[in-house]
C-alpha positions in Angstrom: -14.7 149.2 100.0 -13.3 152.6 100.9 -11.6 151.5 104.0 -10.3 148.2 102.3 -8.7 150.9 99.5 -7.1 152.8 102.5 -5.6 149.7 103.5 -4.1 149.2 100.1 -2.3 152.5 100.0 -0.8 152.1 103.6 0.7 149.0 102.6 2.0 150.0 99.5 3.6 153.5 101.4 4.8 151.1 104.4 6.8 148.8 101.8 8.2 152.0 100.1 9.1 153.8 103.1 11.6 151.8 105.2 12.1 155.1 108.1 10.3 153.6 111.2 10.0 157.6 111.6 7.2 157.9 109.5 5.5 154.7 109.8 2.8 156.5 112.3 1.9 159.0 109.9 1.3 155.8 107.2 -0.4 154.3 110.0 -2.7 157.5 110.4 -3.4 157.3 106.6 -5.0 154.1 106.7 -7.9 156.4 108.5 -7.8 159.3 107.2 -7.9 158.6 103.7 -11.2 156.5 104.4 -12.7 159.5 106.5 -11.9 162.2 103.9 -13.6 160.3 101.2 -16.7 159.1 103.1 -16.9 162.6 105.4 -18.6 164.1 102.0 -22.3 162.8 101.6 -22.9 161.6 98.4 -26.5 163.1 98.5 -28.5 165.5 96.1 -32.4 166.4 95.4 -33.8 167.3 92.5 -34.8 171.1 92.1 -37.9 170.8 90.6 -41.5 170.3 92.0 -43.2 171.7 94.7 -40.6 173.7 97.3 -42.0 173.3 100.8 -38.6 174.2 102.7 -35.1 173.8 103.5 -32.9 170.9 104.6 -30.8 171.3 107.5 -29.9 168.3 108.3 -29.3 164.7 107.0 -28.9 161.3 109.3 -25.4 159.9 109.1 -22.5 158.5 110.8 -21.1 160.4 113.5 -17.5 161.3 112.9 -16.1 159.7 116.0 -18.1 156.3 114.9 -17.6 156.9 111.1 -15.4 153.8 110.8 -17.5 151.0 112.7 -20.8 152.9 111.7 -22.7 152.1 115.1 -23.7 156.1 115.9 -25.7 158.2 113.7 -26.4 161.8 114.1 -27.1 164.5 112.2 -25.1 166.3 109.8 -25.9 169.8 109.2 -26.3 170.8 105.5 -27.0 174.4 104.0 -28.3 176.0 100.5 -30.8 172.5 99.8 -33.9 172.8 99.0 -36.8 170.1 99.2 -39.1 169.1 97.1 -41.8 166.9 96.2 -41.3 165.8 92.9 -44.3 163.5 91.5 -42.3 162.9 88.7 -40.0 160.4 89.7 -42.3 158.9 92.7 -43.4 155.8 92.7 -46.5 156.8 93.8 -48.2 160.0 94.8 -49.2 159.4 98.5 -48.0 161.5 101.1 -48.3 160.1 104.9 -48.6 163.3 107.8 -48.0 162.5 111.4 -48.0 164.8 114.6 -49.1 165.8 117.5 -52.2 168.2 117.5 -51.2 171.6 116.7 -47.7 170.3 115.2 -48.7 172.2 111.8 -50.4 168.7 110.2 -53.4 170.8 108.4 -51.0 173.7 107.4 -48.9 171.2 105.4 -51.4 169.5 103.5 -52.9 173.1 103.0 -49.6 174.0 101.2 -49.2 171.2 98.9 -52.6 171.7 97.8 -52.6 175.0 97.3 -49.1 174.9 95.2 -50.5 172.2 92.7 -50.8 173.2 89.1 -54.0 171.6 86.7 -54.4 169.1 89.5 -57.8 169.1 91.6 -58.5 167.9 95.5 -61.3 166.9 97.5 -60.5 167.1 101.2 -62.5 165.3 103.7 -62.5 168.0 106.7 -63.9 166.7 109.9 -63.8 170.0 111.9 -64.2 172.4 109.3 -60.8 173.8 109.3 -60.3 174.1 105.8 -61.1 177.7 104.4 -59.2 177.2 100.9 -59.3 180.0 98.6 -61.1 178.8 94.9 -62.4 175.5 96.6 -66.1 174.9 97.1 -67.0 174.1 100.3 -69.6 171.7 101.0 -71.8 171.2 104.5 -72.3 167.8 104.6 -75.4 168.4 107.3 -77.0 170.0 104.5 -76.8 167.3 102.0 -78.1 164.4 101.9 -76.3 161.0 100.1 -77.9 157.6 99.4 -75.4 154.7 100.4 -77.6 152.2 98.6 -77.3 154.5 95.3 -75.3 152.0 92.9 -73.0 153.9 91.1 -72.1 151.5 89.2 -71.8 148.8 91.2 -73.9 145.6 91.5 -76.8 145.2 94.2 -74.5 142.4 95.4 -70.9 144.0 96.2 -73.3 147.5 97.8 -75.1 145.4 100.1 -72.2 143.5 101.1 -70.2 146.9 101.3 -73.3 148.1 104.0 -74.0 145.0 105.7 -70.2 145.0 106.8 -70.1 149.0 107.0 -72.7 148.4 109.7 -71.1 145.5 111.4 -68.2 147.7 111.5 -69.6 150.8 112.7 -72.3 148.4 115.5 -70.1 145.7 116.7 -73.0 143.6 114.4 -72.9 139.7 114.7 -72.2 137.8 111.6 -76.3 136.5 111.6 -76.8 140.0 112.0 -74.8 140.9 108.9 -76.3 138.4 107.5 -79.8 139.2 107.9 -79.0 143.0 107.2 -77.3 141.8 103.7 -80.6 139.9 102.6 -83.2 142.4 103.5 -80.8 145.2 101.8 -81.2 142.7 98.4 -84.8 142.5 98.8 -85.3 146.0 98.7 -83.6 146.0 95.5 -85.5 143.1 94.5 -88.6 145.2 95.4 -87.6 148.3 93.2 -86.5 146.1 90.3 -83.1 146.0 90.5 -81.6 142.6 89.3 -78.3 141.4 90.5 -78.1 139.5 87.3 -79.9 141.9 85.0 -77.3 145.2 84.6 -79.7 146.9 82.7 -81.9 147.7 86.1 -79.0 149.0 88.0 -79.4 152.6 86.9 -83.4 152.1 88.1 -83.6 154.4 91.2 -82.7 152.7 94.5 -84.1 151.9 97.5 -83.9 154.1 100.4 -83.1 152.9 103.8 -86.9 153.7 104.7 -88.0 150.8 102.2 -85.0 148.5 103.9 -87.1 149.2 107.1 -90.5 148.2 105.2 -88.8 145.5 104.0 -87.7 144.4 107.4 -91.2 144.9 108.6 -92.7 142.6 105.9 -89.8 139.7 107.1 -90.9 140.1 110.5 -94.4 139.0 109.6 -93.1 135.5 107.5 -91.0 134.1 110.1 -92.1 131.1 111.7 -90.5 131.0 114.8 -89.8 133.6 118.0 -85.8 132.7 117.6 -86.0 134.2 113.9 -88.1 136.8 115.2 -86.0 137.8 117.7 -82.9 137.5 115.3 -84.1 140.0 113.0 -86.1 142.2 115.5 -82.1 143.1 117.0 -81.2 145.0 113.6 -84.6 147.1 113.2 -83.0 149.8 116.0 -80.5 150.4 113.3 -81.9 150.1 110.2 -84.0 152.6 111.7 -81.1 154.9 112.8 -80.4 154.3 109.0 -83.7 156.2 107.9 -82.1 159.9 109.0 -83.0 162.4 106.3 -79.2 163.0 105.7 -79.1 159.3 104.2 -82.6 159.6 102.0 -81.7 160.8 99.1 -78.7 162.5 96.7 -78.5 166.1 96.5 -74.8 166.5 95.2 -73.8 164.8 92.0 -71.1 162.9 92.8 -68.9 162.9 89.7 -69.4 166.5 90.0 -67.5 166.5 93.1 -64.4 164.3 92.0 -63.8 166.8 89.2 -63.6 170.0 91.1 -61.6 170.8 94.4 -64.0 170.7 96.9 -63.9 170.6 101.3 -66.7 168.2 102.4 -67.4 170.2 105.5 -68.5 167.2 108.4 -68.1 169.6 111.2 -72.2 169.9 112.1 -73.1 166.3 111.3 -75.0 165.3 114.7 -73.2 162.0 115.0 -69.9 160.2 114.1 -72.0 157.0 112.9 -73.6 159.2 110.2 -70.8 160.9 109.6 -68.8 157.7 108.9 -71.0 156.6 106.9 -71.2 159.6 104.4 -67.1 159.5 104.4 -66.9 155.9 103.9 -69.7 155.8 100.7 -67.9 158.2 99.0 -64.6 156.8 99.2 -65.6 153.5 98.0 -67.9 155.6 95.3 -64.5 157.1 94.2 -62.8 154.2 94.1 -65.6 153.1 91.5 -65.4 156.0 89.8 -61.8 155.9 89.0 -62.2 152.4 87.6 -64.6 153.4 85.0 -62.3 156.6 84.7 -59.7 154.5 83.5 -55.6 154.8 83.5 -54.5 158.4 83.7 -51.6 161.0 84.4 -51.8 162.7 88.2 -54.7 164.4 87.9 -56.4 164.2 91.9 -55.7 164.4 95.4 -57.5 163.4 97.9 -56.7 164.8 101.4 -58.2 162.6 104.6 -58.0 164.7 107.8 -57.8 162.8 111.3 -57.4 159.7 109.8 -57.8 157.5 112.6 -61.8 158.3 112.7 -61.5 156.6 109.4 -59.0 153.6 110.1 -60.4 152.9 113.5 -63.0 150.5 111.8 -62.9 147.6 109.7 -64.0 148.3 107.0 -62.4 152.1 107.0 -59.3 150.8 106.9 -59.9 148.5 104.4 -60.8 151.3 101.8 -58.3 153.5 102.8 -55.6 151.1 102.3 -57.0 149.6 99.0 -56.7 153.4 97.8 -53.1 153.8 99.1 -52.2 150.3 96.9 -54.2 150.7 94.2 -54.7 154.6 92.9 -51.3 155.6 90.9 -52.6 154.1 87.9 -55.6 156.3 87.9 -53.4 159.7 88.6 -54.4 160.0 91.7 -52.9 161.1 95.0 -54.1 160.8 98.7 -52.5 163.2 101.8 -53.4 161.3 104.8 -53.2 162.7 108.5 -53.3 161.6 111.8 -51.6 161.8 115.4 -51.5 158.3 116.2 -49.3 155.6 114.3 -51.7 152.6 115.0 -53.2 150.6 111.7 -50.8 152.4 109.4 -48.2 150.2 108.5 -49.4 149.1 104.6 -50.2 153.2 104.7 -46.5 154.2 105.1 -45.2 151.4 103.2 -47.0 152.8 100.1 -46.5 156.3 100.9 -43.7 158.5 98.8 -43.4 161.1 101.5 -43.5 160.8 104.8 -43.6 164.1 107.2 -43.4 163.6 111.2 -43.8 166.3 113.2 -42.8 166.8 117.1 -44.4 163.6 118.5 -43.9 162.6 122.3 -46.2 159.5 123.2 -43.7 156.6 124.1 -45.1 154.1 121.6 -46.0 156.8 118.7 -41.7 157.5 118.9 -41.3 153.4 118.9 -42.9 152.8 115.6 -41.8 155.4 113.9 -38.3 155.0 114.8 -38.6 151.1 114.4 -39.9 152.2 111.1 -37.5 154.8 109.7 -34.2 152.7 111.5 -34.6 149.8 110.1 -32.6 147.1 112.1 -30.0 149.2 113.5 -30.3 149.4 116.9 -28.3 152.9 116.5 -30.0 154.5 113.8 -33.3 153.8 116.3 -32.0 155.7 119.1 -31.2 158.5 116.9 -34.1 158.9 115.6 -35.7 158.6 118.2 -34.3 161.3 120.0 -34.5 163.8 117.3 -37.9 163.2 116.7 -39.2 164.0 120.2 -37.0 167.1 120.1 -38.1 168.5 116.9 -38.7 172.1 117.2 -41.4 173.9 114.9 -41.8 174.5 111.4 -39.4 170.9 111.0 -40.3 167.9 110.3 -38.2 164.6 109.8 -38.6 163.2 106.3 -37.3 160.2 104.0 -36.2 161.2 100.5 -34.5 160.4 97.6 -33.6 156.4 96.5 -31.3 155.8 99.3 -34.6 156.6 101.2 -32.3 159.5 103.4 -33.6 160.7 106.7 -33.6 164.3 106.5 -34.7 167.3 109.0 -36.4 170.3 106.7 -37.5 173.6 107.9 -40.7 174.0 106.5 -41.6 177.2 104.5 -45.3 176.8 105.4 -45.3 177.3 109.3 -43.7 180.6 110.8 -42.7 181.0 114.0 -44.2 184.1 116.0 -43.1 184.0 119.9 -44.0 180.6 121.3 -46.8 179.8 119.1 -47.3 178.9 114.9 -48.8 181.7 112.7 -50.2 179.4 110.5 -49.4 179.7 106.9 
């Protein structure tokens, strides 16, 4: 439109000004008037929110390309903050990506620790999260009951284990199968009716009486195929019976109202650590259906993500959580080095922050993903990405979904190395 307007006024000039003399400098307007309107970015951020740093620079045509718009660089801006501002996103998520050490944890930490009236529960696999006012939680010295209801039928949790397991064991589907059934008999055994909802706040099995239960099949089967079948899942049903998995300590709604750091560093295994991460996501998820509707009011912050979305059914939560928790209020910061099973993650993420990152196919998906189509916008990207120094992070922003480079008031630079912030 802008170029099609310059066009306009150098005709117009070229039919009033008959001396050939001048008809280069009308020629030279044709460009110029184009490049003096569009050399101003139409761009602007709201000042309000949570500051985390400065903008210095914003992806755009480079001048020398400015007409045909094939190169893109970027422009360097001054005295622009940015912000997050929940107000006007159309969710609350916020995606992290980077390379270890980038400043990933030191982010997250900020946001957090600049929300007003609004609680977090982080999920903290090495136990790097010392936050001031924030209970923290040693998971090994807890213990949590994945069969425990919460208000859910017997059906949907023994389904939710039975494919948990599958997930975490490489299970067949008769395996899953036979772990499902045994997991309702145990209900059965302690009362608990699928179709009664009345006995689903009647304590719950344990997975020591899954194991009993399993014994007691053993001894009806008929045949040494069956027998054999059901023998293959007693190794893990038995894995199943670890102290940390017998009973419930903490008091779940407890924990989604406060901020609390679940603290997994010292569980002995990543299976049982899974396990404990993935039972209270989905027990969150439950709770914020009977919570109801509600104003931003939670975060939840997932460290190293991909121990998480590496399985099935991880990844499956996670993602249900990303789609479905605005209308409960309710935020999740997710973090992770690797760009693998995150597409429907950063399509229903408000922010996205990417550190330095230098792995080849990390730097493909990303730029894929920020660039769009143009093959241009790509290469850019790409490049400035891999060179980011520290303390900046690229970003998208704003309706026009702007690609911007912010210095980030969280990390400082000391030497060659991050004082973390």
């Amino acid at each position: 439109m802008i170029l099609f307007i310059g066009s306009i006024i150098s005709s117009i000039l070229y039919v009033l000004i008959s001396r050939k003399l001048e008809f280069p400098l009308i020629l030279l307007s044709w460009f110029s008037i184009p490049y003096i309107v569009t050399n101003s970015i139409d761009f602007s951020l709201d000042n309000k929110g949570i500051e985390l740093g400065e903008i210095e620079g914003i992806l755009s045509p480079t001048i020398l390309n400015r007409i045909s718009q094939t190169r893109f660089g970027l422009k360097k801006v001054s005295s622009l903050k940015f912000y997050l501002n929940f107000d006007k996103s159309k969710n609350y998520n916020i995606l992290i990506i980077g390379t270890s050490g980038s400043g990933k944890s030191t982010l997250a930490k900020e946001i957090i620790s600049k929300l007003t009236g609004i609680s977090y529960l982080v999920f903290d696999l090495h136990g790097e999260y010392d936050i001031e006012n924030a209970i923290k939680i040693d998971m090994s010295k807890t213990s949590l009951n994945p069969l425990s209801l919460n208000g859910t039928s017997p059906r949907q949790r023994a389904l939710e284990i039975a494919y948990m397991l599958r997930s975490i064991f490489k299970l067949g589907n008769l395996q899953t199968i036979d772990i499902f059934n045994i997991i309702m008999e145990a209900y059965a055994e302690k009362g608990i009716d699928e179709n009664d909802e009345r006995t689903w706040t009647l304590k719950p099995p344990t997975f020591h009486d899954v194991l009993i239960t399993l014994e007691k099949r053993k001894k009806l089967v008929e045949n040494s195929q069956d027998l054999s079948r059901i023998s293959s899942i007693e190794p893990y049903i038995q894995f199943l019976t670890n102290q940390i998995l017998s009973n419930n300590s903490i008091n779940m709604e407890e924990i989604f109202k406060k901020n609390i750091v679940l603290d997994f560093s010292r569980v002995t295994t990543d299976e049982l650590k899974y396990i404990l991460i993935e039972t209270i996501l989905r027990d969150f998820r439950n709770y914020l259906n009977r919570r109801g509707i509600s104003n931003l009011w939670k975060f939840l912050i997932i460290d190293e993500a991909p121990f998480i979305l590496s399985k099935e059914t991880g990844l499956e939560i996670v993602e249900r959580l990303f789609a479905e928790v605005r209308k409960f209020g309710v935020g999740i910061i997710l973090i992770t080095q690797i760009t693998e099973n995150i597409e429907n993650i950063f399509q229903n993420s408000s922010y996205v922050f990417i550190f330095n990152v230098i792995e080849p196919k990390e730097l493909d998906y990303l730029s894929k993903a920020l660039g769009g189509s143009s093959q241009e916008k790509y290469m850019a990207i790409y490049e400035i990405i891999k060179s980011l120094d520290r303390a900046h992070v690229v970003t998208i922003a704003g309706d026009n979904r702007d690609i911007l480079l912010v210095k980030l008031n969280s990390l400082k630079i000391s030497g060659s190395k991050y004082v973390r912030g």
